[in-house]
VODREN-387968 format. One record per residue (C-alpha): residue in three letters; chain; x, y, z. Coordinates in steps of 0.25 Angstrom, whole numbers, padded with zeros to 4 digits. Each point is the difference from the previous one (the first is absolute). Example, Ala and Ser with C-alpha at 12.3 -4.5 7.8 and 13.67 -1.06 7.14 Angstrom:
VODREN-387968
 tiba lose  east north    up
  ala    A  0049 -0018  0031
  ser    A  0006  0014 -0002
end
This chain:
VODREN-387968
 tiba lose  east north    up
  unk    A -0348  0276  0104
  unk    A -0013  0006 -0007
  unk    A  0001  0002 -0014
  unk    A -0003  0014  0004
  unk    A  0012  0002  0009
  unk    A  0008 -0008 -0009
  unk    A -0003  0012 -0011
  unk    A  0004  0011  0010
  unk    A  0013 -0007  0003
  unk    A  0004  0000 -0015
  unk    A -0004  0014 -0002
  unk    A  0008  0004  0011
  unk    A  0013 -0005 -0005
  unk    A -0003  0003 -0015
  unk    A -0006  0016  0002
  unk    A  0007  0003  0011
  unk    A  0015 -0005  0002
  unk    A  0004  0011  0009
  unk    A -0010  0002  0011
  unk    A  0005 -0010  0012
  unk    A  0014  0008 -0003
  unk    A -0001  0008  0012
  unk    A -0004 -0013  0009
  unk    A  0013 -0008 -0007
  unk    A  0008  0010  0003
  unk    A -0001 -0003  0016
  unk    A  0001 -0014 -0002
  unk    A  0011 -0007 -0005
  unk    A  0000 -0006 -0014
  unk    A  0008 -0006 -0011
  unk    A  0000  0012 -0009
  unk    A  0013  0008  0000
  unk    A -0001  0016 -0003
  unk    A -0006  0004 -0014
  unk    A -0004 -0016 -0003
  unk    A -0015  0000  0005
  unk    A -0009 -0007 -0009
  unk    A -0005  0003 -0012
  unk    A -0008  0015 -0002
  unk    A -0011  0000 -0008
  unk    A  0007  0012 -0008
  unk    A  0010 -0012 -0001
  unk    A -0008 -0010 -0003
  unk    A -0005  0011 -0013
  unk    A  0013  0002 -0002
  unk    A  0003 -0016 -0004
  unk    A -0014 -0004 -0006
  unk    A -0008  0012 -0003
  unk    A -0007 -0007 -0010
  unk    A -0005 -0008  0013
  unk    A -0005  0012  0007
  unk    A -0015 -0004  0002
  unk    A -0004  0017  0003
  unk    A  0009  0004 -0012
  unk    A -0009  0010 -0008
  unk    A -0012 -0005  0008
  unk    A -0011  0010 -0008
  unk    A  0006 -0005 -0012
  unk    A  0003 -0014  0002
  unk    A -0015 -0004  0004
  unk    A -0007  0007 -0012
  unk    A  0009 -0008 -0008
  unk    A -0006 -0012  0006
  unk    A -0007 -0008 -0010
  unk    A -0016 -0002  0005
  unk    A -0009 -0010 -0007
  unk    A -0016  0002  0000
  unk    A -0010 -0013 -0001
  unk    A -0014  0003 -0002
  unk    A -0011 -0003 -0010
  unk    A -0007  0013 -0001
  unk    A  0009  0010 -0009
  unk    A -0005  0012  0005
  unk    A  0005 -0003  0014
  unk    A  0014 -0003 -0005
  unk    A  0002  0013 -0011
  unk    A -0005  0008  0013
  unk    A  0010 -0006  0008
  unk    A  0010  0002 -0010
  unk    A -0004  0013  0000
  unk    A  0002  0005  0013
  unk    A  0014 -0008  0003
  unk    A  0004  0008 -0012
  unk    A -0005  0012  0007
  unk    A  0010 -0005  0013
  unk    A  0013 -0001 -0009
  unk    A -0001 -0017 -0001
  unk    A  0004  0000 -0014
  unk    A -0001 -0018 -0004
  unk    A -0013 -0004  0001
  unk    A -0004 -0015 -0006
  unk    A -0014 -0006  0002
  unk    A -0008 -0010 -0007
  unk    A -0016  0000  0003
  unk    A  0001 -0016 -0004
  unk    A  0003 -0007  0014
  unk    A  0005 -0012 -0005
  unk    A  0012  0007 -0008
  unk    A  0005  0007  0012
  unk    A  0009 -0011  0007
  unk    A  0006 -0003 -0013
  unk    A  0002  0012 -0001
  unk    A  0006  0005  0013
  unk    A  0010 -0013 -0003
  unk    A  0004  0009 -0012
  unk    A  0004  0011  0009
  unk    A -0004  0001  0014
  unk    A -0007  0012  0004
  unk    A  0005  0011  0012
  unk    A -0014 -0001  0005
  unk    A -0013 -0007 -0006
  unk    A -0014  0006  0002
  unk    A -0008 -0011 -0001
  unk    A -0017 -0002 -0002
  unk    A -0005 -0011  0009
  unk    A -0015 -0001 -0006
  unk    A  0003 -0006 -0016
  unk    A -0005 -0009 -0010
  unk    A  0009 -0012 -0003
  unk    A  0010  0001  0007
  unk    A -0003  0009  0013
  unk    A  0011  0009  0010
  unk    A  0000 -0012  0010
  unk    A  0004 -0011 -0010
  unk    A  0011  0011 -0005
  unk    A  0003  0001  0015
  unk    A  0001 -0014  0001
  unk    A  0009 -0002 -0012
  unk    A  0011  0010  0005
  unk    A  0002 -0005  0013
  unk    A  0004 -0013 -0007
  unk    A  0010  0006 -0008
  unk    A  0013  0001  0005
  unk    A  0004  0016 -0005
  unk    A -0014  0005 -0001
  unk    A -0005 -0004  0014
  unk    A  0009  0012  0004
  unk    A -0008  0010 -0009
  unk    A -0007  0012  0009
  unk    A -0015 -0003 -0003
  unk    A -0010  0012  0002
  unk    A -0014 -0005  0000
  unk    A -0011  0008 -0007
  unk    A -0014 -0004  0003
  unk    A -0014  0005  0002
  unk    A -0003 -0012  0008
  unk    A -0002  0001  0014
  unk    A -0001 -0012  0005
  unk    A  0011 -0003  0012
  unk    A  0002 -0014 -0004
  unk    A  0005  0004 -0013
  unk    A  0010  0010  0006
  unk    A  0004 -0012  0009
  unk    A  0003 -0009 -0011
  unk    A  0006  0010 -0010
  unk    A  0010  0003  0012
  unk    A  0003 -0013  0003
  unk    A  0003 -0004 -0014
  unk    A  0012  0011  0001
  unk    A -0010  0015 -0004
  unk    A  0008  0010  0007
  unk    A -0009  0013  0000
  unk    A -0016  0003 -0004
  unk    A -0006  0012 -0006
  unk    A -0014  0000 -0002
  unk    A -0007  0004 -0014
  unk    A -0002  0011 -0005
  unk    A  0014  0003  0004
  unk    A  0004  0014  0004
  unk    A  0013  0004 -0008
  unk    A  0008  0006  0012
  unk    A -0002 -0013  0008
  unk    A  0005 -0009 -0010
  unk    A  0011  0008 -0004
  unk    A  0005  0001  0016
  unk    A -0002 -0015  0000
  unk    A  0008 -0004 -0011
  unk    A  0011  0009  0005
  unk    A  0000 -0006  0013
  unk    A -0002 -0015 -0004
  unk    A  0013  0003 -0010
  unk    A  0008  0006  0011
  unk    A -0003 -0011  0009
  unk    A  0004 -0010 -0011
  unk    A  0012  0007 -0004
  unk    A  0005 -0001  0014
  unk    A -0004 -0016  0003
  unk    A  0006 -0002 -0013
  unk    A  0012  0008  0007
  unk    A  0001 -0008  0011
  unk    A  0000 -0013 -0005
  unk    A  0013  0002 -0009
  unk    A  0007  0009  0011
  unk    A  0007 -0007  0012
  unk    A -0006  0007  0013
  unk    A  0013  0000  0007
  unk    A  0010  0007 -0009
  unk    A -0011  0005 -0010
  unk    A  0008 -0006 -0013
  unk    A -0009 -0008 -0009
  unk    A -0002 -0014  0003
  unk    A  0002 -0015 -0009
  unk    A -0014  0002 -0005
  unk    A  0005  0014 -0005
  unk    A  0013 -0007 -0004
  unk    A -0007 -0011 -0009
  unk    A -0007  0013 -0009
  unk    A  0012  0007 -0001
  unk    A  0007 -0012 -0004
  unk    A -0008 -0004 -0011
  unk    A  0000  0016 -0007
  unk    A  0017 -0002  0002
  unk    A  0001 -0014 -0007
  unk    A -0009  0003 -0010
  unk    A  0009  0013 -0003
  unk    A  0013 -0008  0001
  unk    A -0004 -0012 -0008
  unk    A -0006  0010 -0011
  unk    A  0015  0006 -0001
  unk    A  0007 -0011  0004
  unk    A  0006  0008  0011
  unk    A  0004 -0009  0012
  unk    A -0004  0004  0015
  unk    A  0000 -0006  0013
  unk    A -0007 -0002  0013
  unk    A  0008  0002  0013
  unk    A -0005 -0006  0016
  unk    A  0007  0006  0009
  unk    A -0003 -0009  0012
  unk    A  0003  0007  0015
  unk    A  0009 -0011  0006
  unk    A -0005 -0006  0014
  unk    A -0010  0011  0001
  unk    A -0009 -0013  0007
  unk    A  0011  0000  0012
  unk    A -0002  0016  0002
  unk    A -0014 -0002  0002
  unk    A  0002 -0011  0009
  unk    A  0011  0008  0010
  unk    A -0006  0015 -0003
  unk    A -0015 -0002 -0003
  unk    A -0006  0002 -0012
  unk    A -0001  0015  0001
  unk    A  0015  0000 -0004
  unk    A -0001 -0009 -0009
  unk    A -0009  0010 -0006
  unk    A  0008  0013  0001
  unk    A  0011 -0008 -0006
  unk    A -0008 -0004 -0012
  unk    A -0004  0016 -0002
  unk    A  0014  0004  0002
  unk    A  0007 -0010 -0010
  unk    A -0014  0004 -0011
  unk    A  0006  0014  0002
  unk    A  0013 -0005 -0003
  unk    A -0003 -0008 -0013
  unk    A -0012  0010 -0005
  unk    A  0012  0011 -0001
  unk    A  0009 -0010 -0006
  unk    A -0010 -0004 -0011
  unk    A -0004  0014 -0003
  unk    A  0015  0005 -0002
  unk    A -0002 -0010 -0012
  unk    A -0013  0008 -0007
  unk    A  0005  0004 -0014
  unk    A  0011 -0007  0001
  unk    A  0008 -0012 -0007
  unk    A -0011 -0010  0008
  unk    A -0012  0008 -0006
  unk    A -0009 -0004 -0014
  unk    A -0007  0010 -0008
  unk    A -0014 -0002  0006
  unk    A  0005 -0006  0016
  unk    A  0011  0004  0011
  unk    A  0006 -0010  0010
  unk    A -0012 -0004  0011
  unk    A  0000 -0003  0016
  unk    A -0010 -0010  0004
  unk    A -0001 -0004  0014
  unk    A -0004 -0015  0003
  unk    A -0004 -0007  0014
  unk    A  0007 -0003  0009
  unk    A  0015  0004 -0002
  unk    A  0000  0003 -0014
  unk    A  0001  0010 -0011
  unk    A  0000  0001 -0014
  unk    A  0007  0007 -0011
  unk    A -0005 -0001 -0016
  unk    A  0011  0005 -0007
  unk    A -0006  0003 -0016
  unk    A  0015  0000 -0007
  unk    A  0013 -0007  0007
  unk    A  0012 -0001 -0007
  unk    A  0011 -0009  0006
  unk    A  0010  0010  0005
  unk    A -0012  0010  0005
  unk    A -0008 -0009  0008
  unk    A  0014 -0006  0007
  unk    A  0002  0015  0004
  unk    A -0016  0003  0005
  unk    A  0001 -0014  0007
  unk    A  0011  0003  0009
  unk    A -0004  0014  0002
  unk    A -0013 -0006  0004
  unk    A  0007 -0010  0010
  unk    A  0009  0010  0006
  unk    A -0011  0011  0002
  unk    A -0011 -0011  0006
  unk    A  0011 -0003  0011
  unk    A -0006  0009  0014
  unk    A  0005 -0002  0014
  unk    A -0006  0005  0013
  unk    A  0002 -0002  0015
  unk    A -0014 -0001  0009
  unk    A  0003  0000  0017
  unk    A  0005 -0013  0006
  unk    A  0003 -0007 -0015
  unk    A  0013  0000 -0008
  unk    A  0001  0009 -0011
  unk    A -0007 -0007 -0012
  unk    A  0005  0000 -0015
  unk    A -0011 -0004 -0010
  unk    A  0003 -0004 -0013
  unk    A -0008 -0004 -0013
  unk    A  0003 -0011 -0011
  unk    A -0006  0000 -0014
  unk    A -0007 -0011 -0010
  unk    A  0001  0006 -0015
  unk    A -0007 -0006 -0011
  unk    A  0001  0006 -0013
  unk    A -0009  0001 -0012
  unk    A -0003 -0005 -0011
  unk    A  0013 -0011  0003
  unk    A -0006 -0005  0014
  unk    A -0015  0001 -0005
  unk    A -0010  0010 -0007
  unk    A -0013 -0004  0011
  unk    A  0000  0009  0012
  unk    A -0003 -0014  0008
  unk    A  0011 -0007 -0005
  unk    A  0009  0012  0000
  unk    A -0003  0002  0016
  unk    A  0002 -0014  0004
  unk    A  0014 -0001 -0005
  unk    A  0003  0015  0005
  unk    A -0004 -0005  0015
  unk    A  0009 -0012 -0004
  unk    A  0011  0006 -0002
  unk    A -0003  0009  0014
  unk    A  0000 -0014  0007
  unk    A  0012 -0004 -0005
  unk    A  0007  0013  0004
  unk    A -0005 -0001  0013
  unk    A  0006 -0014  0000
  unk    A  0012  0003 -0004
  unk    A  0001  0011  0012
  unk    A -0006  0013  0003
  unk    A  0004  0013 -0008
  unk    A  0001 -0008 -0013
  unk    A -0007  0000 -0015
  unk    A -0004 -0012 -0010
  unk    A -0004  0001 -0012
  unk    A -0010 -0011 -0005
  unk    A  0006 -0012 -0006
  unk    A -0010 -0012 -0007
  unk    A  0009 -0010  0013
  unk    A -0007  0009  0009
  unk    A -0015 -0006 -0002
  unk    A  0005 -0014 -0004
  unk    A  0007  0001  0016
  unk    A -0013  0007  0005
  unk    A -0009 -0012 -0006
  unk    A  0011 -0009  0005
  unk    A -0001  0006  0014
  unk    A -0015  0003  0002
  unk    A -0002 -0017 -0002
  unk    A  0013 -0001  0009
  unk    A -0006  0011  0013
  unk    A -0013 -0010 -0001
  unk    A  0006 -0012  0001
  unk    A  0007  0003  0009
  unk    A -0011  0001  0010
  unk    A -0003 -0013 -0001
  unk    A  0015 -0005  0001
  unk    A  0004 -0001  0016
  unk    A -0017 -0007  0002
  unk    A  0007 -0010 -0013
  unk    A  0012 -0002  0007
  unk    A  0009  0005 -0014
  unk    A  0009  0009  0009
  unk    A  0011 -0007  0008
  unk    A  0011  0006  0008
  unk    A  0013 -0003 -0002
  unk    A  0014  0004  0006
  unk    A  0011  0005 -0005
  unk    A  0015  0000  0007
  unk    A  0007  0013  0004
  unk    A  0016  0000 -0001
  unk    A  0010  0007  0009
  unk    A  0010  0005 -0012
  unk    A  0011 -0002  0007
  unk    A -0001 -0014  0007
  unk    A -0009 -0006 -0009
  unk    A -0010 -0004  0013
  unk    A -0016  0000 -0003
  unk    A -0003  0011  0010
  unk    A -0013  0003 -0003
  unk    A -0013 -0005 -0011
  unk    A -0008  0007 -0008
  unk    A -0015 -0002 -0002
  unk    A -0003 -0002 -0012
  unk    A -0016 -0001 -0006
  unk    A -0002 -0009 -0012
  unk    A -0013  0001 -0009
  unk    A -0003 -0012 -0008
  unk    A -0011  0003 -0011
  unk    A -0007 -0011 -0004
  unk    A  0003  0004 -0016
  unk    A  0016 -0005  0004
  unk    A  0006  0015  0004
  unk    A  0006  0002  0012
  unk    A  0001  0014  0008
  unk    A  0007  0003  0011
  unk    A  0009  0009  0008
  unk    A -0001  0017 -0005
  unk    A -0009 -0004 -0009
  unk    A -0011 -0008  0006
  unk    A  0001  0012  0010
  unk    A -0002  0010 -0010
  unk    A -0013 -0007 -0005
  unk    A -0005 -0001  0014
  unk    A  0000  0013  0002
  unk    A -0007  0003 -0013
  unk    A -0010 -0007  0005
  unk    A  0001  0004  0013
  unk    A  0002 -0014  0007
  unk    A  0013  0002  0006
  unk    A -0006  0002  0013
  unk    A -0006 -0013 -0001
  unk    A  0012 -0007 -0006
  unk    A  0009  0007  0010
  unk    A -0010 -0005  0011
  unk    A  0000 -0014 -0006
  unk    A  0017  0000  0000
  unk    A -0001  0003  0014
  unk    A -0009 -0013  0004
  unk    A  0008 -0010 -0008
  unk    A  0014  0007  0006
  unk    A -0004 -0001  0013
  unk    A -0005 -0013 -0003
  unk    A  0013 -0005 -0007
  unk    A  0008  0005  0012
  unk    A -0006 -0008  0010
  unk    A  0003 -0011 -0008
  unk    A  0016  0003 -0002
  unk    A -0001  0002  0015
  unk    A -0008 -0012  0003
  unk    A  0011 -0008 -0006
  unk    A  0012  0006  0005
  unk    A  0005  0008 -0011
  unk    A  0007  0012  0004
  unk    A -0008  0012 -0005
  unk    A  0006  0012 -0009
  unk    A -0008  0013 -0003
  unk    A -0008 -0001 -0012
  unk    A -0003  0013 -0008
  unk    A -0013  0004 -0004
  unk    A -0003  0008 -0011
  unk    A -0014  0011  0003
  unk    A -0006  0009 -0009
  unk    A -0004  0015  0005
  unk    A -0008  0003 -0014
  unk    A -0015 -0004  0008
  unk    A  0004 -0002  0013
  unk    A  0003  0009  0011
  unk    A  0012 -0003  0008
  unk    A -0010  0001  0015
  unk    A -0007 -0012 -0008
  unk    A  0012 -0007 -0002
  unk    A  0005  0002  0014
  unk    A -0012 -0008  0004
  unk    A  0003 -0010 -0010
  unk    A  0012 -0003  0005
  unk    A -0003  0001  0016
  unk    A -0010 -0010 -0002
  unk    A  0011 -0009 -0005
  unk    A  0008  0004  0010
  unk    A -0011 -0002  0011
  unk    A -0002 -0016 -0007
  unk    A  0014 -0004  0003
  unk    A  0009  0006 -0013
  unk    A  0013  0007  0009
  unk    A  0003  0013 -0005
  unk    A  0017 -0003 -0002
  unk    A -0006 -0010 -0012
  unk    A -0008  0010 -0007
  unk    A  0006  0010 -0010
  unk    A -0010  0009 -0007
  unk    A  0005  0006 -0014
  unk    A -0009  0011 -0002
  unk    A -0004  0005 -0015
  unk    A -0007  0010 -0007
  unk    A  0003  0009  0012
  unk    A -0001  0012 -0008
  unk    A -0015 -0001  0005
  unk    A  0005  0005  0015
  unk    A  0003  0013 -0007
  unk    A -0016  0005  0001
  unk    A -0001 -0007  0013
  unk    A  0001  0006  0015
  unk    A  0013 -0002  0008
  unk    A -0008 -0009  0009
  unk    A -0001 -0011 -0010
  unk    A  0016 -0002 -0003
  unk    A  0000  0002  0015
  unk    A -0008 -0014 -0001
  unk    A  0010 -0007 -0006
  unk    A  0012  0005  0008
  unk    A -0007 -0005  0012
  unk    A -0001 -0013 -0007
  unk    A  0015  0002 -0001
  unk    A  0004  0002  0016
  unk    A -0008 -0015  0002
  unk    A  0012 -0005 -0008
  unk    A -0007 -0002 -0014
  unk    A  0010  0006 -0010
  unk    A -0004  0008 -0010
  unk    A  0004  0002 -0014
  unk    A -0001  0008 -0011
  unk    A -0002 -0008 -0015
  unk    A -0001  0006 -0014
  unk    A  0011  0011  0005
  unk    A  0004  0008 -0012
  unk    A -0014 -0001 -0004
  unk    A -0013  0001  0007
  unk    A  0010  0004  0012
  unk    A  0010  0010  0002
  unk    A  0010  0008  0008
  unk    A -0013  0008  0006
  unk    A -0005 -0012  0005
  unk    A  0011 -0005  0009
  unk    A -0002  0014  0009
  unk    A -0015 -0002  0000
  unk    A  0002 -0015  0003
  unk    A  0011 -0006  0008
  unk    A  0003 -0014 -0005
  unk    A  0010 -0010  0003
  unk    A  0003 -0005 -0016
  unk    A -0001  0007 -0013
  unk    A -0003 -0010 -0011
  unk    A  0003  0007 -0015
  unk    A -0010 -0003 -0011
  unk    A  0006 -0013 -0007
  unk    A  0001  0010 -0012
  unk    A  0012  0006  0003
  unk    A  0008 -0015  0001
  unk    A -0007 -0006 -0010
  unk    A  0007  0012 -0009
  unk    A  0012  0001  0006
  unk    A  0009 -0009 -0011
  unk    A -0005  0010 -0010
  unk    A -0005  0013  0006
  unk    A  0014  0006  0006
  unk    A -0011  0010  0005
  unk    A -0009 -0010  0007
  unk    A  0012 -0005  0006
  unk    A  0005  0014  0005
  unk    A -0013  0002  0007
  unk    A  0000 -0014  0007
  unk    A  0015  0002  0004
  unk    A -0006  0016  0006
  unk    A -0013 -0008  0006
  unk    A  0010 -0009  0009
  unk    A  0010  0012  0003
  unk    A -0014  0004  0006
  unk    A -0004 -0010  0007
  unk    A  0015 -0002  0007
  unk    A  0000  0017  0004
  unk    A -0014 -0003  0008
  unk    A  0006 -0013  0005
  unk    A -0013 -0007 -0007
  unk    A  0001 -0015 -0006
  unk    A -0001 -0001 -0016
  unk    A -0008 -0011 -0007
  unk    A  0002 -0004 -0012
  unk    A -0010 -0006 -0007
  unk    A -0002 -0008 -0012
  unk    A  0014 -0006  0000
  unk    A -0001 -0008 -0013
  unk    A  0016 -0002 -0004
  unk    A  0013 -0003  0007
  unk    A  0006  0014 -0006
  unk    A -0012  0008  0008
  unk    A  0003 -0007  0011
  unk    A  0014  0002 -0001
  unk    A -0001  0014 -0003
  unk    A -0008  0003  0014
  unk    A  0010 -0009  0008
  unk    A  0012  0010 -0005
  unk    A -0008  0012  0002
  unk    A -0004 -0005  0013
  unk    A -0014 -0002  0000
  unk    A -0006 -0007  0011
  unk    A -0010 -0010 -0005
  unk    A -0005 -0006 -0013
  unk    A -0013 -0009 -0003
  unk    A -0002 -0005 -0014
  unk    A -0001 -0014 -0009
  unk    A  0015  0001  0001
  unk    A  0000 -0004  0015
  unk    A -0012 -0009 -0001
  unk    A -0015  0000 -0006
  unk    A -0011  0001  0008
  unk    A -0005 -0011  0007
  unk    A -0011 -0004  0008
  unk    A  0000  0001  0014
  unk    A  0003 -0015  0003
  unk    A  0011  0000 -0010
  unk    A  0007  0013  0003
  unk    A -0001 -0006  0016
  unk    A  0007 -0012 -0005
  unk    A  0010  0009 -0008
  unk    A  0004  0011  0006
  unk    A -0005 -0001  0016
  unk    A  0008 -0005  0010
  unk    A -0003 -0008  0014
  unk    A  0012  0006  0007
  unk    A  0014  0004 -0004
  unk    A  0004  0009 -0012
  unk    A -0008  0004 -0010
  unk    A -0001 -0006 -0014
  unk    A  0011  0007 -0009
  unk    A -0004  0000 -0016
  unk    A  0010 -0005 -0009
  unk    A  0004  0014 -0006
  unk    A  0003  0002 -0016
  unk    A  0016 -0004 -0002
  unk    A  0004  0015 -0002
  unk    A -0003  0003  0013
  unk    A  0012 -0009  0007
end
């Protein structure tokens, strides 16, 4: 896209927000009635010290212009008729080589700038502004009696903007400092504004944010920075298409922008600043919040959360909820440099996402110790299965009430090389942090298949082995053809189970896609769901069906001292029992858990209380059969 269409596109969103409104309202869209996007009367409304047309005649006289010539007479005439035209600061120096040192000082709107000088000449000046990082943005109008075309071609390269020639006529430099200003004001516009929702942008963010903290650490007054990250907004684009996506963003801006501006004035505002959105790329927002006190910001962070949470239905898709999570960091406790104090704000974001959609963190120092921790971790894990550090192991399944190993578990085991050793929900977690869970999930497939052939090779008598998939990065069609391929190599579908998590992520997909995994279910593969209580819910089990809910191991790793934990498991199983589904328990560390799932008639267990994890030899040798019953553990005394 040219730089020129590129300009019209942003103009269009931030001048004009409602001119495609008749067009929209013939094709469907996200937006519900009264919740378009952001007006610019809105947009005002919210920022108006950001409005780049407010008191346009006033504003650009206002501008500072900066005069560099060596002939006096020229500058007090100049002086003279920009007076005339209502420019009222006017700075100049007829020394050239004072003027960058000068404009350091205090750069200028607009400079008017003599090429032919002694010393130190316009193009050397020219020269020395494109080299500086701030000054190389300053307007220059060239002033020159020279008509030499190769001089125009050099000053324009060098960054001149506009040329009048000497003598200047007084109307013609006035309409040409008018229009180089405007035109300035308005690039200057755009490059701190977002061209979708027309909220200021992080660059604006980073200005703003230094004029707050040096109010707040003036008066010791804490605030706070706030990203509100949409969650899965990535999946809606892929199902919908971007355009969606896009209305989604400009729907949720309107949202938050009348969330923030209930606050002007308020508990949240300083003397000199009000509360401040701030959109990001991508799928974020920002809020700087100039003054929060602990039981305000518990109350504008909830409201927040509950008013970012938009739902809408398009033809041929389920109806979609979208929700937000929120990263806080607060100032000066969690840092007093707008670098430092944005890092740990999208910290605190990630980990809210971690920890599930519709949720908020604020920063804790753990949270970059982990993130350093983890950033070494994603990259070394790349390297890993080319290293041979990850093996896969099995793990047995228990019939509760028999005792009979009916099943395995796979089970992937990192072995760093510092000692530590990652496996199971965590290794998965990390995986798909750094988005290798397609290729660990595709490597677990190879050595599965592999290891099966070998059981059957030596007459062991097969059980299903369960596997767990992440959803978080891949699509359940890519999974599908995952899964046929090992089918297609041998693998039989009776001896694959697939224990699907993170499956919150089918909720911004298209039908067709759980559809995928259903038909992987009528070949005879059974389908579970893992992590339910947590990333999966009640919703899921309509969306999805499944032949086994597994409960997060956080509910029975509670249950001796969270009567509540233990009243949810107990409700989870009642579930599973009315929808005639099996229930899993997972992570079975103790003979009272297991004894606590036989009584209340639970199906299976897994878990170091039936066995550790073994490799695939050993668990053959163990707990596989060549004929005849299956291996019974021996089951903890209290189970007799």
């Amino acid at each position: 896209m040219s730089k020129i269409e590129d300009g019209a596109r942003q103009r269009r969103h931030v001048m004009d927000f409602d001119s495609d409104r008749d067009m929209q309202a013939t094709q469907p869209t996200v937006f519900a009635p009264g919740e378009d996007r952001l007006s610019l009367q809105e947009l005002r409304a919210l920022a108006p010290q950001q409005d780049p047309w407010r008191n346009r005649a006033t504003g650009l006289s206002d501008a500072l212009i900066m005069m560099v010539d060596d002939e006096m007479l020229n500058i007090e005439m100049t002086e003279a008729f920009l007076a005339d035209a209502g420019y009222r600061h006017f700075v100049h120096t007829d020394q050239p080589e004072r003027a960058v040192p000068m404009m350091r000082k205090r750069p200028p709107g607009v400079l008017l700038l003599d090429l032919s000088m002694p010393k130190v000449s316009g193009l050397d000046i020219l020269a020395a502004l494109r080299e500086d990082a701030v000054l190389r943005h300053v307007p220059v109008i060239v002033l020159t009696s020279s008509t030499d075309p190769q001089v125009k071609i050099k000053a324009l390269a060098l960054g001149a903007m506009d040329f009048l020639s000497k003598p200047v006529d007084p109307s013609e430099l006035a309409l040409r400092i008018r229009n180089t200003l405007a035109a300035s004001a308005y690039r200057e516009f755009l490059g701190q504004h977002d061209g979708l929702t027309g909220l200021p942008n992080k660059q604006r963010y980073r200005k703003d944010m230094a004029a707050v903290l040096e109010e707040a650490l003036g008066s010791e007054q804490p605030g706070a920075l706030i990203h509100v990250g949409v969650d899965n907004l990535g999946r809606i684009n892929d199902a919908l298409g971007r355009g969606v996506g896009d209305q989604l963003l400009q729907r949720l801006a309107k949202r938050l922008a009348s969330c923030v501006q209930t606050e002007h004035g308020g508990e949240l505002s300083s003397e000199r600043h009000n509360p401040s959105l701030y959109r990001f790329d991508g799928d974020e927002f920002a809020i700087l919040v100039p003054s929060m006190e602990g039981g305000t910001s518990a109350a504008f962070i909830s409201k927040l959360l509950e008013d970012s949470t938009v739902n809408f239905q398009r033809p041929g898709f389920p109806e979609l909820f979208v929700t937000c999570s929120i990263g806080v960091s607060v100032f000066p406790n969690d840092g007093t440099e707008p670098d430092v104090l944005m890092r740990n704000a999208g910290l605190a974001l990630r980990h809210a996402k971690l920890a599930g959609p519709h949720r908020y963190e604020f920063f804790s120092p753990q949270f970059k110790d982990m993130a350093v921790s983890r950033l070494d971790l994603s990259a070394e894990l790349r390297h890993a299965v080319s290293r041979d550090e990850i093996e896969l192991l099995y793990e047995p399944r228990v019939e509760l009430s028999s005792g009979r190993v009916v099943a395995g578990e796979a089970v992937l085991r990192w072995k760093h090389a510092s000692g530590r050793v990652i496996e199971g929900d965590e290794l998965m977690d990390l995986a798909g942090s750094s988005e290798m869970d397609a290729v660990l999930s595709g490597w677990l497939f190879e050595m599965l298949l592999k290891h099966m052939k070998n059981w059957r090779g030596a007459g062991m008598q097969l059980v299903p082995i369960a596997v767990k998939v992440s959803l978080a990065n891949m699509r359940p069609s890519d999974l599908v053809y995952m899964v046929s391929a090992a089918l297609g190599s041998g693998l039989e579908a009776r001896h694959l189970a697939l224990e699907l998590q993170q499956v919150s992520a089918l909720d911004n997909l298209p039908a067709k896609e759980a559809a995928a995994i259903a038909g992987l279910r009528k070949k005879g593969v059974r389908i579970a769901l893992g992590r339910f209580g947590a990333s999966a819910s009640v919703s899921h089990l309509r969306q999805l069906p499944c032949d086994e809910i597994i409960p997060d191991a956080s509910f029975l790793r509670d249950i001796e001292r969270d009567a509540a934990a233990q009243g949810m498991l107990l409700g989870i199983g009642d579930l599973a029992r009315r929808l005639k589904l099996a229930c899993v328990a997972c992570g079975v560390e103790t003979a009272q858990q297991a004894a606590f799932l036989k009584k209340n008639g639970w199906d299976q267990g897994q878990g170091r209380c039936f066995g550790e994890a073994a490799t695939a030899l050993m668990f053959a040798a163990r707990w596989l059969t060549r004929g005849g019953r299956p291996v019974r553990v021996p089951m903890p005394s209290d189970l007799s």
